[in-house]
C-alpha positions, 0 to 999 in steps of 0.5 A: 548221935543223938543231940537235943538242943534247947533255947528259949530261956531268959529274964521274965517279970513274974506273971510273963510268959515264955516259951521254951524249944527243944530240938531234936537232930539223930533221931525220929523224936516222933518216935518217943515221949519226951518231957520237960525237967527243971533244976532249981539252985540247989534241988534236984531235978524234977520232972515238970511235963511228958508227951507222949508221941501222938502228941495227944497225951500229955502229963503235968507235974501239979506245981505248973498244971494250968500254967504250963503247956507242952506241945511237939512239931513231929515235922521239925523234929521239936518239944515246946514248953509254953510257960505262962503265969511265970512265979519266982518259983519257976526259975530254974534250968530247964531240961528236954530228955527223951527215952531210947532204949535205956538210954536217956538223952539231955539238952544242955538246959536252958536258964530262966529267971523269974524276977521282977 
């Protein structure tokens, strides 16, 4: 069974940085892209970065490009998003999927709170 499980979120001052995980166990998440979503209070949810299984493509939503990095570890089977010059704007659940097949698979979302 497929399970992603992220962590990393929490209470930052804007301007701060933070740097989300996302694990993946049941699956070789080498194998697929994966991206990173978030879901602000009542908006839907948006995709906010994609990387592509080498690890060398990657893409950005504008909102967060120069502010944002996304990165993977195919040896622990892990999807980082390393968020700097954090905005109030960026509080928001975020969200790993990856893409099997048709099949999309979510971790439960880790909150984070931009706020001073």
């Amino acid at each position: 069974q497929v399970q992603l499980v992220e962590a990393g979120g929490g209470l930052v001052q804007p301007g701060g940085s933070r740097r989300l995980s996302c694990v993946a166990s049941g699956v070789t998440g080498r194998d697929y892209p994966m991206n990173w979503y978030s879901q602000a209070p009542g908006k839907e949810r948006e995709l906010v970065a994609t990387i592509f299984s080498s690890g060398s493509i990657t893409n950005y939503a504008d909102s967060v490009k120069g502010r944002f990095t996304i990165s993977r570890d195919n040896a622990k089977n892990t999807v980082y998003l390393q968020m700097n010059s954090l905005k109030p704007e960026d509080t928001a659940v975020y969200y790993c999927k990856l893409r099997r097949l048709t099949t999309n698979y979510w971790g439960q979302g880790t909150q984070v709170t931009v706020s001073s």
